[in-house]
Every structure is written in structure tokens, then in C-alpha cells.
C-alpha angles and dihedrals in degrees: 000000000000099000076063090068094023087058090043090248090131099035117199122255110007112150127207091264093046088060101045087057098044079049121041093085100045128103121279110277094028111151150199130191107209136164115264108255094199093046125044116233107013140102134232133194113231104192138165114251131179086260094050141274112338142188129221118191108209114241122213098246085042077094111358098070093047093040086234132153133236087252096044089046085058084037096064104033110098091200090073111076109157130010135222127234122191120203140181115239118204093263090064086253115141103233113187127209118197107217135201086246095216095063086050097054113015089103089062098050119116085208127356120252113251082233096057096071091049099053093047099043089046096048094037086203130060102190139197112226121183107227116217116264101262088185082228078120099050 
């Protein structure tokens, strides 16, 4: 899981409201992967839904009783869709790329999500798109 924060796929200090506004205009099933700010330690999944921007606090049998990772639990999970990545330019300005999550991951899955083949097979091409600076990072 550290190539996650080391890639900037779980990018440090974004609050709830940090990621509502890096979100709101993004595609259905956009998501972030952020720490809890309400309980230490732990992640929670901020993602786009057809009702809004919402956040999921991971639960410890989330992935303890399946044995599953937390790649295989986004994997697997049909709701996520794309993933954001936040980088540093050389001006110290966050940039953020939106990602096909499954080209981003499939090589960290224990095992590929039926669903994967499909998508990628069906779009030909899992693309990579910047997103424009919002400042909700600054």
C-alpha cells in the first residue's frame, strides 16, 4: 500500500470538504482515498454518486474477514470507477489526474474483477485525463 501514498493516490491531508470540492464536478464513480479526520488511522473513500459527493469510512472487516486487500476491496467494488491522483509541479502547485482505476491497479490485484475485462475491452482505451487546479488543495 505504500506505492498508494508514494504515487500520490492517497494524497496527505485532504479533509471532507477538500474532497467535495476536488469532486463535485467529476464523473459519476470518481473517486479519493483520503485519511479519516474523526478517527486516527484509518481511510476513507470520498467518491461521486448519483445523490452527490459521498464518504465511506473503511471498516476493519471491510478487508480482514475476505482476506482482501485494500486494492482488491476498490477492485471489486463496481461504484469506483476512476481514481484521483494528486501530484506536486515544479511550481509547488497540486495538479490532479483522474485515472481508469483498473489500469492503475490491475497489477495489484490478488485476483481481476470480472468487471475489469469488460470495461477495458469495451472502452479500448483507459485514459489518463489532468484535471484543472481547483486550489481546494492549497
Amino acid at each position: 500500500m505504500l506505492w498508494l501514498f508514494e504515487n500520490g493516490y492517497i494524497p496527505c491531508f485532504v479533509t471532507g470538504r477538500d474532497a467535495e470540492e476536488q469532486l463535485k464536478n467529476e464523473p459519476q464513480g470518481t473517486f479519493l482515498i483520503r485519511l479519516s479526520e474523526r478517527v486516527d488511522g484509518e481511510f476513507v473513500i470520498s467518491y461521486t454518486h448519483q445523490t452527490g459527493v459521498r464518504h465511506y469510512l473503511l471498516q476493519p472487516d471491510d478487508m480482514a474477514d475476505k482476506k482482501k486487500t485494500l486494492v482488491d476491496l476498490l477492485g471489486q467494488n463496481q461504484l469506483f470507477l476512476f481514481i484521483i491522483q494528486v501530484q506536486t509541479n515544479r511550481a509547488g502547485k497540486r495538479v490532479f489526474y483522474r485515472h481508469y482505476k483498473d489500469k492503475i491497479l490491475q497489477k495489484y490485484y490478488k485476483k481481476i474483477p470480472k468487471h475489469s475485462a469488460k470495461n477495458q475491452a469495451a472502452d479500448g482505451n483507459p485514459y489518463d485525463t489532468r484535471l484543472p487546479d481547483s486550489g481546494a488543495f492549497h
